[in-house]
C-alpha positions as CSV (number, residue, x, y, z in Angstrom):
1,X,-11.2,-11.8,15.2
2,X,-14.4,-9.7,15.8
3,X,-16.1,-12.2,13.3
4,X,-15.2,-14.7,15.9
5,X,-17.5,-13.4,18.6
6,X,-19.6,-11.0,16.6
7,X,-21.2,-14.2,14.5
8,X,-22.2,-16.3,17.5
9,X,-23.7,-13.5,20.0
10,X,-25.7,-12.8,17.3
11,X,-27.1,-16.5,17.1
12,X,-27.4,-16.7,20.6
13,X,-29.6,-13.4,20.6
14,X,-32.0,-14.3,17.6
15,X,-35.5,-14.8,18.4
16,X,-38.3,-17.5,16.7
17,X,-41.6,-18.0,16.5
18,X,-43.6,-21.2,16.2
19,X,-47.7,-22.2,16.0
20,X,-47.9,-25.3,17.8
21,X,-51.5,-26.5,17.4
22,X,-54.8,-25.0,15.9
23,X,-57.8,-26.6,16.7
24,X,-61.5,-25.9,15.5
25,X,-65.1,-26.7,16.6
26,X,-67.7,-27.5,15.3
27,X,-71.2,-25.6,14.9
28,X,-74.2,-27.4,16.9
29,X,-76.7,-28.8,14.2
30,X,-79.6,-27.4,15.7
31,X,-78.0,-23.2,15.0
32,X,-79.2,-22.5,11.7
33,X,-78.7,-18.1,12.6
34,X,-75.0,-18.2,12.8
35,X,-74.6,-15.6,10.0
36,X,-76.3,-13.4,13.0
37,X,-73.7,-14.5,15.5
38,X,-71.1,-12.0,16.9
39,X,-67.7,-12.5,17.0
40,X,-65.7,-12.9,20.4
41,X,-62.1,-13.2,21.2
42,X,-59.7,-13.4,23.6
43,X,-56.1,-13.7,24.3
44,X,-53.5,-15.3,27.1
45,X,-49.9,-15.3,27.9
46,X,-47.7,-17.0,29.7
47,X,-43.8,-15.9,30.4
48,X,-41.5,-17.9,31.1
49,X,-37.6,-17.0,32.2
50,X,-35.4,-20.4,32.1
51,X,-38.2,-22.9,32.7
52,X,-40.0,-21.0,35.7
53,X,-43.3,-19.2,35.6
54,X,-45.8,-18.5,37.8
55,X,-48.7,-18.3,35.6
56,X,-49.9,-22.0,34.7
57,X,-53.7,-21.5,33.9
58,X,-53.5,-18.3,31.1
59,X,-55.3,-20.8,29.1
60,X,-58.0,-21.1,31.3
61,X,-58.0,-17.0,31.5
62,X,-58.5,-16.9,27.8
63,X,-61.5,-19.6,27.9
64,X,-63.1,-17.7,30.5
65,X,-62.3,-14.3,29.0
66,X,-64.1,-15.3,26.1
67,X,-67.5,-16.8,27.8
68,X,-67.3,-13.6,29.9
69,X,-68.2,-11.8,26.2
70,X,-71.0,-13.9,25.2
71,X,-73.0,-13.9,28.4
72,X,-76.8,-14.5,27.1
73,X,-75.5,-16.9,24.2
74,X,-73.4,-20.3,23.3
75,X,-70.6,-19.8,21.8
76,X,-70.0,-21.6,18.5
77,X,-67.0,-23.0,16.0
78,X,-64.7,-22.1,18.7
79,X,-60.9,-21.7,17.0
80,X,-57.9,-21.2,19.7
81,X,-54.1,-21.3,18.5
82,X,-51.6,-22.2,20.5
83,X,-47.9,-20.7,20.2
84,X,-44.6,-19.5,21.6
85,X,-42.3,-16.5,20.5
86,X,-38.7,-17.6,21.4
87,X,-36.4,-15.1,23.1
88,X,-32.9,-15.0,24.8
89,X,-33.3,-17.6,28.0
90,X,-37.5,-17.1,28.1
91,X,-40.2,-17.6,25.7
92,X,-43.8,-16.3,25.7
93,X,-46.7,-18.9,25.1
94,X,-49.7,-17.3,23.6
95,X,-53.6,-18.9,23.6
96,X,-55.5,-17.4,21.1
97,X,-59.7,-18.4,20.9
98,X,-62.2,-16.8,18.8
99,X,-65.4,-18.2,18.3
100,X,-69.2,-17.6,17.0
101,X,-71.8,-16.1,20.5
102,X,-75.0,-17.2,19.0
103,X,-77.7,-15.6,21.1
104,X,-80.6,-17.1,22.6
C-alpha cells in the first residue's frame, strides 16, 4: 500500500540535468600572443515555473557580462554551454561563455 504512493511521488519529485549545445570559436589568424591572453567568464540564468518567466535575454546578460571583463581587448575562442537543470514544475536554463581577452 505505501509502495503504491511512496514509488511514484518519488518519480514525480526527481530532478535532471541536460547540456543542450556547446559551441566553440575560433582564434583570429592574425593573434599569434594568445598564450598571453586572460581568461574571462561569465554565467546566466533563467527560471522558469510551468512555462512562464520573466527573464528572456540572460543570454544576452552573459555575453555582455563577459565583454564587460575584457574592456581594452577582443575576446577570442569564445566557448558558451547551454543547459537546463530539471526540477518539480520549473527548470533553470544556464548560459555558460568563457573565452580568450587578448589585449591590444
Amino acid at each position: 500500500m505505501y509502495l503504491r504512493i511512496l514509488l511514484p511521488s518519488l518519480l514525480l519529485m526527481g530532478c535532471t540535468h541536460s547540456l543542450h549545445m556547446a559551441h566553440v570559436s575560433d582564434f583570429a589568424p592574425t593573434y599569434q600572443e594568445y598564450r598571453k591572453g586572460e581568461l574571462v567568464k561569465a554565467r546566466a540564468e533563467q527560471w522558469t515555473f510551468m512555462g512562464f518567466t520573466g527573464n528572456t535575454d540572460y543570454v544576452d546578460q552573459a555575453y555582455r557580462q563577459m565583454i564587460s571583463e575584457c574592456p581594452n581587448g577582443s575576446i577570442q575562442g569564445i566557448v558558451s554551454q547551454y543547459s537546463t537543470s530539471h526540477g518539480f514544475f520549473s527548470w533553470t536554463n544556464v548560459v555558460d561563455m568563457q573565452g580568450l581577452c587578448i589585449k591590444q
